[in-house]
VEXPAKE-70274 format. One line per field, with one value per residue (C-alpha): residue number from 1; residue in one letter; x, y, z. Coordinates in steps of 0.1 Angstrom, whole numbers, plus 5000, padded with zeros to 4 digits. Each point is the difference from the previous one (the first is absolute). Layout:
<rs>
seq	NUM  ...
type	A  ...
X	X  ...
Y	Y  ...
Z	Z  ...
</rs>
This chain:
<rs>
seq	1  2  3  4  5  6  7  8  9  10  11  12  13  14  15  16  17  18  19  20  21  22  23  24  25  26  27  28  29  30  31  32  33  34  35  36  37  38  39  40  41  42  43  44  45  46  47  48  49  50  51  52  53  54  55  56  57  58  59  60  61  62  63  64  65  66  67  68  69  70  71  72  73  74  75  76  77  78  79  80  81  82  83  84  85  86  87  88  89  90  91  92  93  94  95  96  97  98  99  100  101  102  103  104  105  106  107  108  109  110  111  112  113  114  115  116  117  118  119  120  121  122  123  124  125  126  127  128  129  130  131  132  133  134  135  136  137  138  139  140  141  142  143  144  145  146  147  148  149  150  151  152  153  154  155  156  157  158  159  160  161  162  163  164  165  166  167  168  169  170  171  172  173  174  175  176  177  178  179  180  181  182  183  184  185  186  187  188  189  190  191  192  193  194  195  196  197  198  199  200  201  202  203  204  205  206  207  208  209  210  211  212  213  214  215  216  217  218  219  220  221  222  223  224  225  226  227  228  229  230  231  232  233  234  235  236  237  238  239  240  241  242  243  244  245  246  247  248  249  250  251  252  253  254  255  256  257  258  259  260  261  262  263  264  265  266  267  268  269  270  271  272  273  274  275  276  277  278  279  280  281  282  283  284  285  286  287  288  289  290  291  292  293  294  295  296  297  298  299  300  301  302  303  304  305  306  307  308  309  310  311  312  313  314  315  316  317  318  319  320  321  322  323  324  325  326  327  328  329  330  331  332  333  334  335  336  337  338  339  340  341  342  343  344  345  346  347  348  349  350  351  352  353  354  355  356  357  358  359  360  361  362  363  364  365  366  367  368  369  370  371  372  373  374  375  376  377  378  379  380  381  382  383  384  385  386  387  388  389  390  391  392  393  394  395  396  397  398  399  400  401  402  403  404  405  406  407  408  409  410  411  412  413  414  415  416  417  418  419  420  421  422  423  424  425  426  427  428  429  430  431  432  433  434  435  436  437  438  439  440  441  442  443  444  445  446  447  448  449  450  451  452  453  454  455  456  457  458  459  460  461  462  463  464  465  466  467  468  469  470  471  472  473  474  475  476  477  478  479  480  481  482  483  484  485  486  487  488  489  490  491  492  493  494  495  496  497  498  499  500  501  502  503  504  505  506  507  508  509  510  511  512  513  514  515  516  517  518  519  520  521  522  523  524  525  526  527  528  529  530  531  532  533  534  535  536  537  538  539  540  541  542  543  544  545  546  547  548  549  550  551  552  553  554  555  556  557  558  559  560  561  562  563  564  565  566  567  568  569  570  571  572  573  574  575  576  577  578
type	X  X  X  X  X  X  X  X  X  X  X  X  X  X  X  X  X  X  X  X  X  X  X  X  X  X  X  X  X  X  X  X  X  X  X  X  X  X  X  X  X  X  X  X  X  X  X  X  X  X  X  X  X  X  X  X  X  X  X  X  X  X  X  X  X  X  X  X  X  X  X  X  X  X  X  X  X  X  X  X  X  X  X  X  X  X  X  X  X  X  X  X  X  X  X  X  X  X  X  X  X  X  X  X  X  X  X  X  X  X  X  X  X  X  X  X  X  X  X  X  X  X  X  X  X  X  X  X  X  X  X  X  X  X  X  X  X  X  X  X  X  X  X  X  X  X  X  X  X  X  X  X  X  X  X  X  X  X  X  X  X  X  X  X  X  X  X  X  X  X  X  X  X  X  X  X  X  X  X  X  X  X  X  X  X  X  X  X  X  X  X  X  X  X  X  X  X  X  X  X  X  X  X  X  X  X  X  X  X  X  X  X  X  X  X  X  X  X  X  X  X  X  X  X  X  X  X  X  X  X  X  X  X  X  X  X  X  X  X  X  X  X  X  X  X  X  X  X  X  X  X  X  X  X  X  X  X  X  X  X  X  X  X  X  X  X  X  X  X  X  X  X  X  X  X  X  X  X  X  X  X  X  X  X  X  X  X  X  X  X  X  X  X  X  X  X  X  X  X  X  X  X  X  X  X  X  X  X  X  X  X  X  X  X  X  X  X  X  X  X  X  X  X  X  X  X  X  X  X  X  X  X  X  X  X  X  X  X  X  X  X  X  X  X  X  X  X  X  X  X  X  X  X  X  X  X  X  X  X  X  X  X  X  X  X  X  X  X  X  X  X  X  X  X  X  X  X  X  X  X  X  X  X  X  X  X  X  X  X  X  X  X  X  X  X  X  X  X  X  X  X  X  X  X  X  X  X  X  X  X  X  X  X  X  X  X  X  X  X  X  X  X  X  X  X  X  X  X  X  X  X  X  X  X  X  X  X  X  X  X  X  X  X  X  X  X  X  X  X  X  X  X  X  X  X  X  X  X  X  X  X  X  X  X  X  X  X  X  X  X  X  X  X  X  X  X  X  X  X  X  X  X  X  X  X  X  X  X  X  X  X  X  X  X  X  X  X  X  X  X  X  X  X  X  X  X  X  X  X  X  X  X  X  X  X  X  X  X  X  X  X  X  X  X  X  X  X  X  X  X  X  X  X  X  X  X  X  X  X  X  X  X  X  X  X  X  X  X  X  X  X  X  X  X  X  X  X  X  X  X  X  X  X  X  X  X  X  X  X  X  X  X  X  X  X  X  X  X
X	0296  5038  5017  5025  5034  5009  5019  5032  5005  5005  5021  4985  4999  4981  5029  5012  5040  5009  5035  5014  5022  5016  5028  5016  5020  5031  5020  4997  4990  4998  5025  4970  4985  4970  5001  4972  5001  4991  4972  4985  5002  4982  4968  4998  5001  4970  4987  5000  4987  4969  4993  5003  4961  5007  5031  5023  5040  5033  5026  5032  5027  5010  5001  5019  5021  5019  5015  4989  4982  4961  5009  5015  4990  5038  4995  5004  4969  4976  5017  4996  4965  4991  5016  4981  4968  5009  5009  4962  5011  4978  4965  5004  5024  4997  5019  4998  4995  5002  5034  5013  4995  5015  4997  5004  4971  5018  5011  4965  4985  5025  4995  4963  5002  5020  4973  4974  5018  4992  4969  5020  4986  5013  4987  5016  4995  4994  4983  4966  5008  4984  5023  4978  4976  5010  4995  5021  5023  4996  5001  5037  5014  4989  5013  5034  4997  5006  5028  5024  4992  5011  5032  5010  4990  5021  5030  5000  5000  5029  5020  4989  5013  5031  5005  4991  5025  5027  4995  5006  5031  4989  5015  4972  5013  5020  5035  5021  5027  5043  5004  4968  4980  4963  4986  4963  4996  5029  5032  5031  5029  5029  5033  5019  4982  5000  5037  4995  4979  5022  5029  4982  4988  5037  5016  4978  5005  5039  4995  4970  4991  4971  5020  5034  4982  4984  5031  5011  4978  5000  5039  4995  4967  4972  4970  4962  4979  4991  4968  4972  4973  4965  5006  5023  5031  5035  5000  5021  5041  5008  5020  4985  4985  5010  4962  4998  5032  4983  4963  5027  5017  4966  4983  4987  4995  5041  4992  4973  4972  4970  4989  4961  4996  5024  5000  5026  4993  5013  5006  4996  5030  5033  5025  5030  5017  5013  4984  5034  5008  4967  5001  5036  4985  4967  5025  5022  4970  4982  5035  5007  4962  4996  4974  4999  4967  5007  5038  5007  5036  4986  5005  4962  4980  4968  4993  4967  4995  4979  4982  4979  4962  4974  4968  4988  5025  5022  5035  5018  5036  5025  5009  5016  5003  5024  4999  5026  5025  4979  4988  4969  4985  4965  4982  4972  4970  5003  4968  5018  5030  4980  4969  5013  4983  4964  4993  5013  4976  4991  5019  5033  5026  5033  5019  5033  5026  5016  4971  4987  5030  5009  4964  5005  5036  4987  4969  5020  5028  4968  4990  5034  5002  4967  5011  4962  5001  5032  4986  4968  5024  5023  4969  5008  5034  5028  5005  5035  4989  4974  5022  5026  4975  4986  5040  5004  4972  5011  5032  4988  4976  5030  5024  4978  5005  5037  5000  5007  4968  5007  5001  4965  4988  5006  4985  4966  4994  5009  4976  4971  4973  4984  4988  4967  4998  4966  4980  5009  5019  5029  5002  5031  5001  5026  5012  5000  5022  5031  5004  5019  5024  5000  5009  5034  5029  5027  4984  5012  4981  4986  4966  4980  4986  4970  4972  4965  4979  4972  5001  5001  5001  4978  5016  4975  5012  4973  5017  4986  5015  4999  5017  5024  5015  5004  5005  4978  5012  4987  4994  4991  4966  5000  5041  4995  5023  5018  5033  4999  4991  5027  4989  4989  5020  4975  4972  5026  5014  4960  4995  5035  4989  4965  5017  5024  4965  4987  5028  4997  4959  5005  5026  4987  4984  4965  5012  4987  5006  5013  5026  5009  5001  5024  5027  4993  5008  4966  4971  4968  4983  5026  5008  4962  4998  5035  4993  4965  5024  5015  4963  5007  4991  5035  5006  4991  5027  5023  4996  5006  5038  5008  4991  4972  4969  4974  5013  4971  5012  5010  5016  4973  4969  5011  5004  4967  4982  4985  4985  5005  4975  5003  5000  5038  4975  4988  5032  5017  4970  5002  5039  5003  5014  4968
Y	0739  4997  5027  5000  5010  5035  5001  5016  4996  5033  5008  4998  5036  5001  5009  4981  5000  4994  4991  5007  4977  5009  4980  5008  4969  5019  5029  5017  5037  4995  5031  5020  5025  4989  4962  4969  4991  5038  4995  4974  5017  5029  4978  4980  5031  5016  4966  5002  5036  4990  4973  5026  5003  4958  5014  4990  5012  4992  4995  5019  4969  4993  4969  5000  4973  5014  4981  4968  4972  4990  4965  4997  5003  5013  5042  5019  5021  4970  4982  5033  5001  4966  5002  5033  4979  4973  5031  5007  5039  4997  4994  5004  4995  5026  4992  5014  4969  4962  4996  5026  4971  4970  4979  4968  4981  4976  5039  5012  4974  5001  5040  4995  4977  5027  5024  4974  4994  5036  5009  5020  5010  5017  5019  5007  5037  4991  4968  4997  4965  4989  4972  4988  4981  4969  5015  5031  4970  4985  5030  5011  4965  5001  5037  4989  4966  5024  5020  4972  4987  5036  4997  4961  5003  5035  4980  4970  5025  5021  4965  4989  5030  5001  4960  5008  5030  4980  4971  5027  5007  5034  5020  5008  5026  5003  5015  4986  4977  5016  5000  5013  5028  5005  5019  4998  4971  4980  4991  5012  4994  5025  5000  5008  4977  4976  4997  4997  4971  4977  5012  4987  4968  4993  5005  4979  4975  5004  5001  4972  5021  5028  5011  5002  5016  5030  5005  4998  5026  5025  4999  5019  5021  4982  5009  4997  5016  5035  5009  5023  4989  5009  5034  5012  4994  4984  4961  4969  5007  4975  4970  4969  4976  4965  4995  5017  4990  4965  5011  5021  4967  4982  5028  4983  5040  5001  4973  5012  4984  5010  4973  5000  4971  4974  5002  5023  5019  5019  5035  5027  5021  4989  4974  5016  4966  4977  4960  4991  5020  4994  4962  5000  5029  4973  4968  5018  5013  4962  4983  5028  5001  4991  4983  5018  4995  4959  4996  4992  5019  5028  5033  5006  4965  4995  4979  4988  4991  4969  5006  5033  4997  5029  4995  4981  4975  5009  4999  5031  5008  5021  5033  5028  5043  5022  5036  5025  4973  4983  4961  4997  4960  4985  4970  5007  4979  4983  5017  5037  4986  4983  5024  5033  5018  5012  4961  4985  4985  5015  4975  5008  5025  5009  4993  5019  4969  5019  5002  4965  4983  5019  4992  4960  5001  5014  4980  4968  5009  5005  4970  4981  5020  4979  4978  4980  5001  4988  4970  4996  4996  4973  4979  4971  4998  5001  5027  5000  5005  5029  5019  4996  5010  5032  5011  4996  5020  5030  4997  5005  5023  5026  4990  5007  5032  4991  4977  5004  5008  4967  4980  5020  4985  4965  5001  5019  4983  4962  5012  5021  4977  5038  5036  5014  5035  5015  5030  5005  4968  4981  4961  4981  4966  4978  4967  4984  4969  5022  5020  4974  4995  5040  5011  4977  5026  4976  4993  5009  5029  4981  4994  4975  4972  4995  4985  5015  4981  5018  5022  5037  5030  5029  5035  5025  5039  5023  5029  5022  5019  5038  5027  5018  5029  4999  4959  4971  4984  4962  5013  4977  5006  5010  5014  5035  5023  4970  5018  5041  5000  5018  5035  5003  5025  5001  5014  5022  5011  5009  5021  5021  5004  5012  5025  5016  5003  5015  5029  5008  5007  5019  5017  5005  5034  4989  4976  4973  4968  4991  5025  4987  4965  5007  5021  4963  4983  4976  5002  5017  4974  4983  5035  5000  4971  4997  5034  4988  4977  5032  5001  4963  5003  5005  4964  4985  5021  4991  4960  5002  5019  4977  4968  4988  5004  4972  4969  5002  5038  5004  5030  4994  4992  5040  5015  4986  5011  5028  5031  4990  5006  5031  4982  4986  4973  4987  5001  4976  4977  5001  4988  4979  5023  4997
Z	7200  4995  4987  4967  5014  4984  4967  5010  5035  5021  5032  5031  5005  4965  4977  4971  5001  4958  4993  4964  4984  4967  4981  4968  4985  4984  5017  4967  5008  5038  5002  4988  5021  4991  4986  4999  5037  5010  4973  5014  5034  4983  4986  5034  5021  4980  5002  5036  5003  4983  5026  5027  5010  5007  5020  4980  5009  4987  5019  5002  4995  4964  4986  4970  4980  4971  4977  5013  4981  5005  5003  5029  5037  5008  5002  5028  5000  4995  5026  5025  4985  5014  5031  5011  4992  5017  5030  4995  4982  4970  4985  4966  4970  4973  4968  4968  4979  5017  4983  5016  5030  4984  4968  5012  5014  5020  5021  4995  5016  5030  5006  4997  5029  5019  4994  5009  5031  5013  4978  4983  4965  4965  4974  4968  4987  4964  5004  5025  5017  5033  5016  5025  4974  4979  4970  5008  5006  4966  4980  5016  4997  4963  4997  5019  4980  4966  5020  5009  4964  4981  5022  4998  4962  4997  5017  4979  4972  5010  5004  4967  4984  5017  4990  4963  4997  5017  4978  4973  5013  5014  5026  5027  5021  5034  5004  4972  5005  5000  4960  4990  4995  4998  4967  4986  5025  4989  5008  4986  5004  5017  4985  5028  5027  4972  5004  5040  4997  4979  5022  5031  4983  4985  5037  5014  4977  5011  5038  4999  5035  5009  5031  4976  4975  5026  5012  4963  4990  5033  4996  4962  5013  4979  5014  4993  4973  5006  4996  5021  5024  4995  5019  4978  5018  4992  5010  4991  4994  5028  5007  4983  5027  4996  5002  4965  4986  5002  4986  4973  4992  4995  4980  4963  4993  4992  4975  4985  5010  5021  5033  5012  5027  4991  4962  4979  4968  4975  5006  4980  5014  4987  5019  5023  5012  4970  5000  5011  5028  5010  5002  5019  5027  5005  4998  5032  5020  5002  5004  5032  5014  5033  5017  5033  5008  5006  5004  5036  4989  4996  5019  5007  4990  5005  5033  4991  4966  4988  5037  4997  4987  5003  5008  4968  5008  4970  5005  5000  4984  5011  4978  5006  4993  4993  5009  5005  5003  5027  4995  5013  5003  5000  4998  4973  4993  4964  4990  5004  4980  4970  5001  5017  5030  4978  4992  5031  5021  5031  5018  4985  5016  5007  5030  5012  5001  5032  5019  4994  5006  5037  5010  4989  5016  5029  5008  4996  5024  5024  4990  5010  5034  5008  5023  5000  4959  4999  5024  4980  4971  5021  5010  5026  5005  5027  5023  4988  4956  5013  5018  4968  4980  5023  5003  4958  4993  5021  4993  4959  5008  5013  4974  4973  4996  4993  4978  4961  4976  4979  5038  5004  4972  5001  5035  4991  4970  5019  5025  4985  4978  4988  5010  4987  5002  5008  5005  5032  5010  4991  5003  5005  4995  5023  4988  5038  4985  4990  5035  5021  4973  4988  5035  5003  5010  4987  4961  4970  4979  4968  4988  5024  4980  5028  4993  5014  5020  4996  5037  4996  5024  4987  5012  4993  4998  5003  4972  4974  4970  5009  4981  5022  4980  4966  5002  5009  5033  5017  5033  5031  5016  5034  4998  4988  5019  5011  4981  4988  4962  4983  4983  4972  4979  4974  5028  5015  4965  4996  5035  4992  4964  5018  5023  4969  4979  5030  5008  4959  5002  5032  4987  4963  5001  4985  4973  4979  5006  4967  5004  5037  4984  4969  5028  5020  4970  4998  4983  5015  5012  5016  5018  5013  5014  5017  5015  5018  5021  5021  5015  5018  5036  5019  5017  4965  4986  5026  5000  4966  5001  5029  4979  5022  4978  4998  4979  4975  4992  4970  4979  4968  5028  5013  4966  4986  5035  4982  5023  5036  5027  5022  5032  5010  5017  4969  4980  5027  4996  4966  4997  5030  5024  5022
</rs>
C-alpha cells in the first residue's frame, strides 16, 4: 500500500519550523507600538500554539514588509523569506489572510512554485486552505483572482477621479507651485509671490537665457517657496535650480489652466502671468531649446542614438535627468516614454547612456586590436594591404580615446549596423564593409556614405543592469572588483546616522522613542529602523565606511531590511558580504 505524503511536511527531527509573514500596504500607523503587522503576528502566533501537539514552532526571524504593495514580488522580507526556503530553514508559511502574501496571480503562482520546490506549505489563519490539492489550488487562484481585481479596479478608479477633477479644472494636491497658496483644496493666489513670478517671467523674457536668469535672480536673493516637510520642519527658501526655472517657465498653472497627460484645462484658481507675456516667455524658450541629446555640437551628445534596441527590438531614444544640477542621460525604450514604467512591457527598460556607451567603445577598440579579425575582415589580399590594415586598426584603437565626441560619432555610427540590449547580454552589430575605410589615419572626419554588404561582426557583452547605490548601473559580467566602487554616501550617511541614534538611546535614561526621535529631528519610525543598523556585524559596518560594500547594496534594500538576524553569519549572507 502506498502511503499519502503528510499534509504539512515536518523536519526531520519531527518539528514543524512556521515562518510568519505579515505586510501592511501603507506606512500609515507603523510608528504605533502596537500597529497591523504586530496584529497579524499576534493571530499567527496563537495560530501556531494551537498546532503544538502536531509540533508546531515559529521561528524567531521576522518577516515583515511595511509599507510595501501586495502586487509586487520586490520586498525585502518576502524575498529573505524565499531565500531561507530555498536554504531548507522552513516548513510552513503562516499568514494571516492569503493577501497578506500577494495579490497578483502571475506572483502567486511563482511563490507557490518556490514552496513546491522544497515542500514547503502555508496556511492562512482566517481561511482553512490546503495547498497540496487542486482544489485548494482553485479556490486561492479564484480568492487571489478577486484580490488583484479589488486593487486593478480600485486603481483605475483613483485615476479616473483624478482625470475628472482635473478636467474640472481642480487642483489635486501636492506642494503648490511659487505664487500660490493652498485653502479648502484650492489654489490661491499669494500677493507677494505673485509679484516674484511675473518678475521672473518678465526677466527672462529680457535675457532669453536660464543660466542669465539664475544668475539674474541669485544676484537679488530670489529663492524658492517656503513651505514645511511632512515632519514639520522648515524646507524650500533656496536658490532656484535651472531644472525648475525651466519646469517654472513651462507651468500652464501661471496661466490658469490645469494639464493631466497632454491636454490643458481650465483652472479654477485665477491666472498670475498675462496671455502676452506668456506667449513671448514660450516664443524665446522654443527659439533657444537645444537639442543636446542628437547635436554632435553638443557638450555631452548622445553617441548612440538611432542604434540602441532592447530586447523587443524597439528602438530606444536618448533622454535625459536633471537633479541637483546634475544631467544624467539614458537610452529609454519607446514603450517607457509613450506608456510609462506601470504599462511598459516587460521588455522595456532604462539604460545609463555612460555605462552603455564605455562598454561599446571598449569592446570595439578590442575588436580593432584583433589582429586575426582585422584579417578576417581583409579577406585575400597582399601581405602588404594586411599588414596596413593590422597597423590602422591599432593605431585607432589607441587614438580613440583622444579623439573629439563628434569624431566618435561619425565613426560608431559608420561602423555599427545595431546593438540589442538584453537580459544579460548586449549585441553589437559590425558593419564589416566600413572597417578598411573607417580605420584610414589620413581621412577626413565626415559622415561615411558606405554602403553594407551584408557582413557583420556580432560582439557579444555578457552585462546586466544592477543597482549599485542609490542608481542603476550596466555592469560587465565577470569584472566585479575589477576597479573599487566608490562609497556610497547615502549608506555611510545611514551607518553615522545609526551610530548618533545609538549614543542618544544609550544615553537616554529610559526614554521613549518618540521623544529620542523628535531631539533627532525625524519621525519615529524612521528613528527605529535607522537605529537597528548599529547592530550590523563589525566587518559589515566597516566595508561600508570604506566604500567597499557589495554592488547590489543599496541604502533603501538596508532600511527596508526589517529585524535582522542575531547571527553576524546570516546578516553577511543576507547582504552579499558572504
Amino acid at each position: 500500500m502506498v502511503r499519502k505524503p503528510a499534509l504539512i511536511r515536518a523536519h526531520s527531527s519531527g518539528v514543524v519550523r512556521c515562518a510568519i509573514y505579515t505586510r501592511k500596504s501603507s506606512e500609515e500607523g507603523l510608528e504605533q507600538e502596537f500597529n497591523s503587522l504586530d496584529a497579524q503576528r499576534e493571530a499567527c502566533e496563537a495560530y501556531i500554539r494551537s498546532q503544538k501537539s502536531a509540533s508546531w514552532v515559529a521561528l524567531s526571524d521576522l518577516y515583515d514588509d511595511g509599507g510595501i504593495s501586495g502586487g509586487t514580488m520586490e520586498r525585502p522580507a518576502l524575498q529573505h523569506l524565499l531565500a531561507n526556503i530555498g536554504a531548507g530553514r522552513v516548513d510552513t508559511v503562516v499568514v494571516y489572510k492569503v493577501d497578506r502574501l500577494t495579490r497578483s496571480l502571475s506572483d502567486f503562482a511563482k511563490i507557490v512554485d518556490a514552496f513546491d520546490a522544497k515542500g514547503v506549505s502555508f496556511v492562512s489563519v482566517t481561511q482553512q486552505f490546503n495547498t497540496t490539492t487542486s482544489m485548494g489550488r482553485l479556490t486561492l487562484n479564484m480568492l487571489l483572482s478577486f484580490a488583484q481585481f479589488e486593487r486593478e479596479v480600485t486603481g483605475e478608479r483613483i485615476r479616473d477621479k483624478i482625470a475628472a477633477s482635473k478636467r474640472k479644472g481642480m487642483w489635486m494636491g501636492g506642494n503648490p507651485p511659487l505664487g500660490y497658496d493652498v485653502q479648502d483644496r484650492r489654489l490661491i493666489v499669494n500677493p507677494v509671490e505673485a509679484d516674484t513670478v511675473r518678475h521672473i517671467f518678465r526677466r527672462y523674457a529680457d535675457l532669453k537665457s536660464v543660466l542669465a536668469l539664475k544668475e539674474d535672480l541669485d544676484a537679488v536673493g530670489i529663492v524658492s517657496k517656503a513651505r514645511l516637510n511632512r515632519l514639520g520642519n522648515p524646507a524650500g527658501s533656496r536658490s532656484i535650480a535651472r531644472g525648475a526655472l525651466y519646469l517654472m517657465l513651462q507651468n500652464r498653472i501661471y496661466r490658469g489652466e490645469i494639464v493631466h497627460k497632454d491636454c490643458s484645462y481650465p483652472g479654477v484658481h485665477d491666472a498670475i502671468v498675462e496671455a502676452g507675456l506668456w506667449s513671448e516667455v514660450q516664443a524665446a524658450l522654443a527659439e533657444n531649446r537645444v537639442e543636446r541629446m542628437t547635436r554632435s555640437t553638443a557638450s555631452a551628445p548622445s553617441l548612440l542614438t538611432g542604434l540602441v534596441h532592447d530586447d523587443s527590438g524597439k528602438r530606444m531614444s536618448p533622454t535625459h535627468a536633471n537633479k541637483r544640477g546634475t544631467r544624467y542621460r539614458y537610452y529609454v525604450s519607446q514603450s517607457l516614454i509613450k506608456r510609462g514604467r506601470t504599462q511598459a512591457s516587460d521588455a522595456a527598460c532604462r539604460v545609463p547612456a555612460a555605462d552603455l556607451e564605455t562598454l561599446v567603445e571598449g569592446r570595439l577598440r578590442e575588436l580593432l586590436r584583433d589582429e586575426s579579425a582585422m584579417l578576417d575582415v581583409v579577406g585575400p589580399a597582399t601581405v602588404a594591404r594586411r599588414k596596413t590594415m593590422i597597423d590602422n586598426a591599432a593605431d585607432l584603437a589607441q587614438r580613440w580615446p583622444t579623439l573629439a565626441t563628434p569624431d566618435k560619432r561619425v565613426i560608431l555610427h559608420a561602423l555599427i549596423a545595431r546593438i540589442d540590449v538584453g537580459c544579460s547580454t548586449v549585441d553589437i552589430a559590425i558593419q564589416s564593409a566600413a572597417l578598411p575605410e573607417v580605420v584610414k589615419p589620413d581621412r577626413d572626419i565626415r559622415p561615411l556614405p558606405i554602403a553594407p554588404d551584408g557582413r557583420e561582426i556580432l560582439l557579444s557583452v555578457p552585462a546586466r543592469l544592477r543597482r549599485t547605490g542609490m542608481e542603476m548601473r550596466l555592469l560587465i559580467e565577470g569584472a566585479r572588483g575589477a576597479e573599487p566602487r566608490r562609497g556610497d554616501r547615502s549608506l555611510q550617511r545611514l551607518i553615522a546616522q545609526a551610530r548618533r541614534f545609538s549614543d542618544l538611546v544609550m544615553t537616554s535614561n529610559g526614554r521613549q522613542i518618540k521623544g529620542l526621535a523628535a531631539e533627532a529631528g525625524v519621525s519615529p519610525s524612521y528613528f527605529t529602523r535607522v537605529f537597528r543598523l548599529s547592530f550590523l556585524a563589525p566587518d559589515i559596518t566597516k566595508a561600508i565606511i570604506q566604500g567597499r560594500p557589495p554592488s547590489e547594496l543599496s541604502a533603501i534594500k538596508l532600511m527596508r531590511a526589517g529585524q535582522f538576524a542575531g547571527m553576524w553569519s546570516d546578516q553577511r549572507r543576507r547582504f552579499g558580504f558572504d
